[in-house]
PyMOL commands that place a pseudoatom at each C-alpha (Angstrom):
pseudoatom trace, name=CA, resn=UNK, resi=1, chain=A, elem=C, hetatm=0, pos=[100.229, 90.748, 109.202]
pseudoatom trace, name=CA, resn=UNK, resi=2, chain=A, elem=C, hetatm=0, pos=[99.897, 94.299, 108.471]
pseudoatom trace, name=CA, resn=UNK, resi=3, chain=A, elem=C, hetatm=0, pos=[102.213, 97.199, 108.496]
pseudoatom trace, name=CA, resn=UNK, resi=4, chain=A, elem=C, hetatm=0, pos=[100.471, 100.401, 109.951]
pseudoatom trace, name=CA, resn=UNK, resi=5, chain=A, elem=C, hetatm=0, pos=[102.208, 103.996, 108.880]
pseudoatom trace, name=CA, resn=UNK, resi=6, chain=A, elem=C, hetatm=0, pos=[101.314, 107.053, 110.567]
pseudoatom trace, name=CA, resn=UNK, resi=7, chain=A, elem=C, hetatm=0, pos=[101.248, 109.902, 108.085]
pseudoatom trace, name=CA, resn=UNK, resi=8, chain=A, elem=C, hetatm=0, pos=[104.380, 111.193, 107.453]
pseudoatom trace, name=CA, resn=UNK, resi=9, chain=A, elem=C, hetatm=0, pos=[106.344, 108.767, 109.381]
pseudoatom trace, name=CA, resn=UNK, resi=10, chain=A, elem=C, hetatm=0, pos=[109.924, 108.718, 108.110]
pseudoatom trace, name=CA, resn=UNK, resi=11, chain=A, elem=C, hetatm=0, pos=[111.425, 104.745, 108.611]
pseudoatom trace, name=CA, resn=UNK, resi=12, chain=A, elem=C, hetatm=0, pos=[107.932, 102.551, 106.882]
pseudoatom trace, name=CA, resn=UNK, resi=13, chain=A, elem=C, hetatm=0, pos=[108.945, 105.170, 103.834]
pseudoatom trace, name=CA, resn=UNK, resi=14, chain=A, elem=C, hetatm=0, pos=[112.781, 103.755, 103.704]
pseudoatom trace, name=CA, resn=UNK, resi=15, chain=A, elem=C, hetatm=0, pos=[113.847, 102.093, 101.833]
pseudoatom trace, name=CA, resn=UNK, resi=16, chain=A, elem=C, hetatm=0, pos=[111.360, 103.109, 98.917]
pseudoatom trace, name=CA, resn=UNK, resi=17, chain=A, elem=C, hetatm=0, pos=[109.945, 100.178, 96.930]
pseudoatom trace, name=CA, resn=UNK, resi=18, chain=A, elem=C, hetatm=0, pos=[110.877, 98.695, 95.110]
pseudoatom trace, name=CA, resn=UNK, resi=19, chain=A, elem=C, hetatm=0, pos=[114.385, 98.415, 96.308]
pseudoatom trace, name=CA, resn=UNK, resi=20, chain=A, elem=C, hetatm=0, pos=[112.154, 96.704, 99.824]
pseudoatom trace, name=CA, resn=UNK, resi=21, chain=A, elem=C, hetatm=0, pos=[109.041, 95.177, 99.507]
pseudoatom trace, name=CA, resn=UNK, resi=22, chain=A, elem=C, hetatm=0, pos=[107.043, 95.728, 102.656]
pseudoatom trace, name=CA, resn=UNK, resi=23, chain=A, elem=C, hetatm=0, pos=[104.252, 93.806, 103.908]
pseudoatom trace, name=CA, resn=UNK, resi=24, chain=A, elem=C, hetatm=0, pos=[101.377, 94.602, 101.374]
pseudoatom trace, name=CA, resn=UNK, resi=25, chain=A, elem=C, hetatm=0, pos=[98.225, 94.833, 103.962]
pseudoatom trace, name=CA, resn=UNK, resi=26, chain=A, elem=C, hetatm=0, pos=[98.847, 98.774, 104.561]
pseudoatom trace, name=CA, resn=UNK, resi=27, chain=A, elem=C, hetatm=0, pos=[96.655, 100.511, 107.140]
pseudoatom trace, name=CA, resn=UNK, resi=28, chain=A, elem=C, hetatm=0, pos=[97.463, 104.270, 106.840]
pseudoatom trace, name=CA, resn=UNK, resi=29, chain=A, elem=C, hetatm=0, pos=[96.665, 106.707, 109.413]
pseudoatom trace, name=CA, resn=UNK, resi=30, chain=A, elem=C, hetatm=0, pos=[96.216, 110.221, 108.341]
pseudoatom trace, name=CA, resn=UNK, resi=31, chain=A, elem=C, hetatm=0, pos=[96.884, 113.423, 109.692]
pseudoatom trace, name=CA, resn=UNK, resi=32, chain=A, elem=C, hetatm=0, pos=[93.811, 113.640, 111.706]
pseudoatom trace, name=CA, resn=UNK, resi=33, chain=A, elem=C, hetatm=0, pos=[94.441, 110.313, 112.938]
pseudoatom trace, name=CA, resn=UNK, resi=34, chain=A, elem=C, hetatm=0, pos=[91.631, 108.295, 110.680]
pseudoatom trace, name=CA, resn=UNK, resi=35, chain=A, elem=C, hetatm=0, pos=[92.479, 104.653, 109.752]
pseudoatom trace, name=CA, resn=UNK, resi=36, chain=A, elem=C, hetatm=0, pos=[92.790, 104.030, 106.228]
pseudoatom trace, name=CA, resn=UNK, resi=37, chain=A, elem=C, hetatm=0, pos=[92.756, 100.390, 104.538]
pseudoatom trace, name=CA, resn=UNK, resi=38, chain=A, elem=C, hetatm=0, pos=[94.485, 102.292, 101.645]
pseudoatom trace, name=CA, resn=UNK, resi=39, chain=A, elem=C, hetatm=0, pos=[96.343, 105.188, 100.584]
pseudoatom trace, name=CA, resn=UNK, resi=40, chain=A, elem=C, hetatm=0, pos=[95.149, 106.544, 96.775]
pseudoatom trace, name=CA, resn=UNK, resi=41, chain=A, elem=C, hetatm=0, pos=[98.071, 108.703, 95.591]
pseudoatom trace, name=CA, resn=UNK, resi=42, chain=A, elem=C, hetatm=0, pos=[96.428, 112.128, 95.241]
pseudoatom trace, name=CA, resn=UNK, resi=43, chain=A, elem=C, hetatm=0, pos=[94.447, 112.125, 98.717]
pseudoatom trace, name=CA, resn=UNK, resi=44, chain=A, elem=C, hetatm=0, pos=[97.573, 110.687, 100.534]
pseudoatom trace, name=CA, resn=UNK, resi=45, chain=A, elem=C, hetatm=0, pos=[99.830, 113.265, 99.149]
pseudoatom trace, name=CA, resn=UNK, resi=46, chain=A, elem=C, hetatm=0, pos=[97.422, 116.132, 100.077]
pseudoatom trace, name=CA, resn=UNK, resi=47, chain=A, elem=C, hetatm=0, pos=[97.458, 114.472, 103.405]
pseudoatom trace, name=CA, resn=UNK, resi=48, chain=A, elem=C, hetatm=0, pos=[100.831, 114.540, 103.841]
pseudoatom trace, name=CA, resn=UNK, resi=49, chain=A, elem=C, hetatm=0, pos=[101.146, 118.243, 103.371]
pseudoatom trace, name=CA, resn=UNK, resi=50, chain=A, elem=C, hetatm=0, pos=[98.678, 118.537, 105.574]
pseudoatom trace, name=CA, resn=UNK, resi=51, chain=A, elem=C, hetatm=0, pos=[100.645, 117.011, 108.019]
pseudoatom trace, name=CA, resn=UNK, resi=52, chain=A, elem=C, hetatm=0, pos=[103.919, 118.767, 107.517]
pseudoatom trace, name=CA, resn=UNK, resi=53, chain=A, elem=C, hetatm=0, pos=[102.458, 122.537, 107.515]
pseudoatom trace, name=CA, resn=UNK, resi=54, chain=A, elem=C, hetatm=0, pos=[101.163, 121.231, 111.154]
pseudoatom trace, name=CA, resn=UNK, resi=55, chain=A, elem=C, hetatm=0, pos=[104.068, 122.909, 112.500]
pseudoatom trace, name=CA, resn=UNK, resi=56, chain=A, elem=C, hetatm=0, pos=[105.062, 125.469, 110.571]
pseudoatom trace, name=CA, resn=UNK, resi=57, chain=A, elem=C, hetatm=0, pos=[108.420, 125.937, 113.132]
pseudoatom trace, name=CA, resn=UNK, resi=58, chain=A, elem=C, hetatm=0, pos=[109.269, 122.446, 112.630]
pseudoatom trace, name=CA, resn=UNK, resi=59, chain=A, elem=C, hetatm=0, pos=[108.261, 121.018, 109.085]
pseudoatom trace, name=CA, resn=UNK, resi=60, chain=A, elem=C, hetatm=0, pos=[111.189, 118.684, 109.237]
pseudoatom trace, name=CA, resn=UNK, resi=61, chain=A, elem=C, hetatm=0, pos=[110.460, 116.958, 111.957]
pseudoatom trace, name=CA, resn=UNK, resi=62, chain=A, elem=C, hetatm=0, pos=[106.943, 115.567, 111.298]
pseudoatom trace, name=CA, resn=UNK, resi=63, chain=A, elem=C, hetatm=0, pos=[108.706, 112.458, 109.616]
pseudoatom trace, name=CA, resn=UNK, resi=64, chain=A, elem=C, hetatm=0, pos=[110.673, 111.833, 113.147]
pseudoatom trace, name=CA, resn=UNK, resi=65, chain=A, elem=C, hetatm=0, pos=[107.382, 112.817, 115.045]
pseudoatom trace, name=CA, resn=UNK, resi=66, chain=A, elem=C, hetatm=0, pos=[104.780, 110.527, 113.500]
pseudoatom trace, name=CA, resn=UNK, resi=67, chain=A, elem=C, hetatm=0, pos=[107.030, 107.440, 113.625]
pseudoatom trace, name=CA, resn=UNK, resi=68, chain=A, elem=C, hetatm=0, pos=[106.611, 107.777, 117.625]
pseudoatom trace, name=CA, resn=UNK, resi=69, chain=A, elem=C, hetatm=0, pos=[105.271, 105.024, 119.251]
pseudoatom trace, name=CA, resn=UNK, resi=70, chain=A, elem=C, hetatm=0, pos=[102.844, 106.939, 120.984]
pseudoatom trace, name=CA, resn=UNK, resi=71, chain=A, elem=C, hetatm=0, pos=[101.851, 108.884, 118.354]
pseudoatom trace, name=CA, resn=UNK, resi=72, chain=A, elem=C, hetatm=0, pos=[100.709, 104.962, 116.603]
pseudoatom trace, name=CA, resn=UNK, resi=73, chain=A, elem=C, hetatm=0, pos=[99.199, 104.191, 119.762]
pseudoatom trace, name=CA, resn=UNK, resi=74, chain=A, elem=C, hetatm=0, pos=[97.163, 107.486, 119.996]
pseudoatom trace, name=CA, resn=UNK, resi=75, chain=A, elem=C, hetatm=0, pos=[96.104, 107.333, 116.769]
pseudoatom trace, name=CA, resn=UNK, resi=76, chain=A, elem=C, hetatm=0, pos=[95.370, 103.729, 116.710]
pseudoatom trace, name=CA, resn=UNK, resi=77, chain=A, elem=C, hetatm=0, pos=[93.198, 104.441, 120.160]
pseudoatom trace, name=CA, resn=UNK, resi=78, chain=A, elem=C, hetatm=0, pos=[91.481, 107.144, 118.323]
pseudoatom trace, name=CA, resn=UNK, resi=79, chain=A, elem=C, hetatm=0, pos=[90.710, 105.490, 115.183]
pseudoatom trace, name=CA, resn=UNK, resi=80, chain=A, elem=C, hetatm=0, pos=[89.347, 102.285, 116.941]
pseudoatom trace, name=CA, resn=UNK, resi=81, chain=A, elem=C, hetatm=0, pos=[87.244, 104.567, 119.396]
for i in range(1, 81): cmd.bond("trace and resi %d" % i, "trace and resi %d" % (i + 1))
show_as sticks, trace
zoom trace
């Protein structure tokens, strides 16, 4: 079992562990849509700043946007191509 987040997507982030343990095989895909089989703290939060300046009129919303479905899928199709 494995528990995919997509960048900056809001609901794998809550509740923060350790209040929930999540599964602990993490895939990670990154702003550009690469498959990671781990997140180190300092690229991943670079990463994620990447991903919320990708819309500078709607910062807020790149938590809401990459948890999408299709934005998994498309990444997941992209990674795997």
């Amino acid at each position: 079992m494995y528990r995919f987040v997509n960048n900056n997507g809001i609901v794998p982030q809550l509740p923060p562990e350790p209040v929930r343990t999540h599964v602990r095989a993490l895939r990670y895909l990154d702003s550009e849509g690469r498959l990671h089989e781990s997140v180190p703290l300092l690229p991943a939060l670079g990463d994620r700043a990447r991903g919320l300046t990708a819309d500078p009129f709607a910062p807020a919303a790149d938590g809401v946007r990459d948890h999408l479905m299709r934005h998994y899928l498309a990444a997941l199709e992209h990674g795997l191509a």
